[in-house]
N, C-alpha and C positions, 0 to 999 in steps of 0.2 A: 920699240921692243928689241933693238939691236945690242942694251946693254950700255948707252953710251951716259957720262954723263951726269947730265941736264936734263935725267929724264921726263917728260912732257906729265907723267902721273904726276910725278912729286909737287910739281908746279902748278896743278891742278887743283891738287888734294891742299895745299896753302892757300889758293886763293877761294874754293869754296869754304874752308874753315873762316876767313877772316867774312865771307857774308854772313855763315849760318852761324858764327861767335858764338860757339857750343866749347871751342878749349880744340877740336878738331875731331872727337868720335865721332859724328856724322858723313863728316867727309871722308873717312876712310872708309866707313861702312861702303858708302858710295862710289867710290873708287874701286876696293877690292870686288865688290861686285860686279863690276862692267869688264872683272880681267880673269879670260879662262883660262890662260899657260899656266902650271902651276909651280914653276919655278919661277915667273916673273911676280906670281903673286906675293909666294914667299920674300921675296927681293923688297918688292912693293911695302910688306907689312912689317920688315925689319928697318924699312928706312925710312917709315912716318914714325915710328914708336920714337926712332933714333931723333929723330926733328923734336917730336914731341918732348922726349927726355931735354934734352935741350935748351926749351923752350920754356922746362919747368924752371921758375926761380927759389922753389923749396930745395929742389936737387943741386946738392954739394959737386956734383961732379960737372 
């Protein structure tokens, strides 16, 4: 929660999506859940979308 990084959610929220191979909705749901700061949350949910975007092969960008 220091802001650094590698943070340990993100790497979390990647490896529970590749068990529950849902695309990753679950694992975020599951992540953001377990995080009361609400600025790390906010952090958290812009930087799986951002994975996720990414991750999509229909998105051009």
């Amino acid at each position: 929660m220091s802001g650094c990084q590698n943070c340990v959610w993100i790497q979390y929220a990647a490896e529970l999506t590749k068990i529950l191979n849902d695309g990753g909705d679950k694992a975020r749901e599951l992540v953001l859940e377990k995080i009361s700061d609400p600025s790390l949350k906010m952090f958290l949910k812009m930087e799986l979308q951002n994975i996720e975007t990414k991750s999509d092969p229909d998105d051009p960008t």
